[in-house]
C-alpha positions in Angstrom: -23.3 -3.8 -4.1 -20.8 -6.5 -5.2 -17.4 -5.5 -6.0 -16.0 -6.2 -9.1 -13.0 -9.1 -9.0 -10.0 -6.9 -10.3 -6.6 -7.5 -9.4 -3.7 -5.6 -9.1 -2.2 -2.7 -11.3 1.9 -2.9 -11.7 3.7 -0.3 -11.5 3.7 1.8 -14.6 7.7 2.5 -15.9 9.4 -0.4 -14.3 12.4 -2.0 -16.4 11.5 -5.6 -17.8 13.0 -8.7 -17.4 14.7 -8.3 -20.9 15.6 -4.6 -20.5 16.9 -6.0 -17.2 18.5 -9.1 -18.8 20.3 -7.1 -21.8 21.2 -4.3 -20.0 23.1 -6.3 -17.3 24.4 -4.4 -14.3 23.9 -1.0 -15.8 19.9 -1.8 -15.9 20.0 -2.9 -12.3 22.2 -0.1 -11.0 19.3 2.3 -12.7 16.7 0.5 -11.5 18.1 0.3 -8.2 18.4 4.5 -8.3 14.6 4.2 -9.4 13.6 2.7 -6.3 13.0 -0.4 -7.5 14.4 -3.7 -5.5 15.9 -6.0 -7.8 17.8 -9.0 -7.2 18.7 -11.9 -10.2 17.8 -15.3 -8.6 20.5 -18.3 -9.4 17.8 -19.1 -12.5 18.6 -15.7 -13.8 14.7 -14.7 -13.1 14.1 -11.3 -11.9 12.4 -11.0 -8.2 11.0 -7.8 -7.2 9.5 -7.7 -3.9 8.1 -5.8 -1.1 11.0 -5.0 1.3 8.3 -4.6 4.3 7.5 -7.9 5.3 5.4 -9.5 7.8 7.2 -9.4 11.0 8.8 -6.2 10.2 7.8 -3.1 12.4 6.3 0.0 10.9 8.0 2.9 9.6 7.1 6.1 11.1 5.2 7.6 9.3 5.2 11.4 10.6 9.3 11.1 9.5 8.3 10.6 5.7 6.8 14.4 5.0 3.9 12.9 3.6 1.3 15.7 2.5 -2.2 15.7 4.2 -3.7 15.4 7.9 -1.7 12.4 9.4 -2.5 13.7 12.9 -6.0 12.9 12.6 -5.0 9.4 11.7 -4.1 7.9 15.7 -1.8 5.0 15.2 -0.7 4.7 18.9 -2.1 1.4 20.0 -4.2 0.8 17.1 -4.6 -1.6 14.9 -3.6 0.3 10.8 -4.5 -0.8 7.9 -2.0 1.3 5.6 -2.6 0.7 2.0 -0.8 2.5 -1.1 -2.9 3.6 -3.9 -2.2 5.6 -7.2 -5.5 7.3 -9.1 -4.2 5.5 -12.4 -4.8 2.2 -10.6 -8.4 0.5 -11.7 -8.2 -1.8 -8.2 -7.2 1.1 -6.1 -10.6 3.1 -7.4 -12.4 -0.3 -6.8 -11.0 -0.6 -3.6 -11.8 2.4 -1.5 -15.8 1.4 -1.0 -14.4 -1.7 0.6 -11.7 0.3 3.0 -14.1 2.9 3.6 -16.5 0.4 5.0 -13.7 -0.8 6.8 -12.7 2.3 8.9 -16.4 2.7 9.2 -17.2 -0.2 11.2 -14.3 -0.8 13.4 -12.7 2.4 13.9 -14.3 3.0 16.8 -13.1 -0.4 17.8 -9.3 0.3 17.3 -9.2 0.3 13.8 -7.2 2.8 11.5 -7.4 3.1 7.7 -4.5 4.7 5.8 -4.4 5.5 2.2 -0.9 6.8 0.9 -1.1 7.7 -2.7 1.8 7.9 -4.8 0.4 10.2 -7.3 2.8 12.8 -8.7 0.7 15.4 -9.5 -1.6 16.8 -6.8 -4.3 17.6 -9.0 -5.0 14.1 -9.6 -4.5 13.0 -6.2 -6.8 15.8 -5.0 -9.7 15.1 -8.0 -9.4 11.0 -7.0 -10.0 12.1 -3.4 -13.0 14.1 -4.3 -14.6 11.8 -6.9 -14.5 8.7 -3.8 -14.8 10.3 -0.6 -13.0 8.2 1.6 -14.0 7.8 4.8 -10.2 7.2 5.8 -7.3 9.7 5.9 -5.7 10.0 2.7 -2.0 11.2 2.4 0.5 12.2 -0.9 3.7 10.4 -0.8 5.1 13.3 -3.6 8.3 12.8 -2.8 8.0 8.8 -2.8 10.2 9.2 0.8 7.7 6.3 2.0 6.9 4.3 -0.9 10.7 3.8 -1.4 11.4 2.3 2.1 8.6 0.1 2.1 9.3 -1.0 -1.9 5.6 -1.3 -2.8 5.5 -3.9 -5.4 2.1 -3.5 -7.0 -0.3 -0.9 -6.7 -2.6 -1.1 -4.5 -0.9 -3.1 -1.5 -2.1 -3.0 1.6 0.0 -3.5 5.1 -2.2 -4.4 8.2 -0.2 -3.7 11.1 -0.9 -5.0 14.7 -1.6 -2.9 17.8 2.2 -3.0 18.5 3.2 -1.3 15.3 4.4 -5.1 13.7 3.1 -5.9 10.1 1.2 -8.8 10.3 -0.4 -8.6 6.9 0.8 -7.7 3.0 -1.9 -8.1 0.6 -0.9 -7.2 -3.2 -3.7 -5.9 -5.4 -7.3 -6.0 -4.9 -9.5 -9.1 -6.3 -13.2 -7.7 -5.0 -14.8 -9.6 -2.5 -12.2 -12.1 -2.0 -9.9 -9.1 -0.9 -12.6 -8.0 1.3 -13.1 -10.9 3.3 -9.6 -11.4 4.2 -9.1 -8.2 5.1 -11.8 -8.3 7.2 -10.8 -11.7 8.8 -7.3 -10.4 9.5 -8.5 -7.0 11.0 -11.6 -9.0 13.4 -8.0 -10.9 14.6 -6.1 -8.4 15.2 -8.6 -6.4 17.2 -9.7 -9.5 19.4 -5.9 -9.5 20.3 -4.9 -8.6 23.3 -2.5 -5.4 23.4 
């Protein structure tokens, strides 16, 4: 079954540029209480980005207080693919066949698929869960402890991180089978590493 080529959802409620741009300092200073990272480049255009970068080392997840079964996702010496999702989000929907298949066929290999919804209310986190079936461990940011240290630009975004808890991958959004095969390219490395 192809995928269909959809990109990524922003963020729903996040100041705009001219909110930003009128409201000077006291639209930053909110936004920055909002979780949002924002920084005014020397053009005066607003740059909101991902604070975890490649190269950075994962967070620990088990100190977030993220709801769900994170023990029965091993990260120890694995390789993770930890992507952030939100059941509002067309792309995220679109995506979970493709990370499914993903955790599928290589977690037996080393592979770990992580999906961390930022979903306020549980009922729609638990009906999304339902409707898909993921084969992967899903977790509920509800507190947004996680999503605001990593400063997940776009929803969904997925980190793959490297056997020695390193990111060595940020994808933004989901475009179908282009997504796919990257992903796939990028985890097939990162197992054929050595630890």
């Amino acid at each position: 079954m192809k995928s269909p080529d959809v990109c990524a959802q922003p963020w729903p409620r996040l100041p705009g540029v001219a909110t930003l741009l009128r409201g000077g300092l006291r639209a930053a200073r909110a936004a920055f209480f909002a979780g949002t990272v924002v920084t005014f480049t020397l053009a005066g255009v607003l740059d909101v980005r991902a604070q975890l970068r490649e190269g950075d080392p994962m967070p620990v997840l088990s100190e977030f207080g993220l709801e769900g079964d994170l023990a029965s996702a091993p990260t120890a010496g694995r390789v993770v693919l930890l992507d952030f999702w939100a059941s509002w989000c067309a792309p995220c929907k679109a995506s979970f066949p493709s990370l499914s298949a993903l955790q599928r066929e290589w977690g037996a290999q080393g592979l770990t698929v992580i999906g961390v919804s930022v979903d306020e209310k549980k009922t729609a986190y638990d009906a999304f869960v339902s409707r898909l079936k993921p084969s992967f461990v899903t977790l509920r940011d509800a507190e947004k402890r996680l999503v605001r240290v990593v400063r997940v630009p776009t929803m969904p975004t997925s980190y793959l991180i490297d056997r020695k808890g390193v990111v060595r991958l940020v994808h933004e959004g989901f475009r179908g089978e282009t997504t796919e095969r990257a992903l796939r390219t990028k985890v097939r490395q990162l197992l054929d590493e050595t630890p």
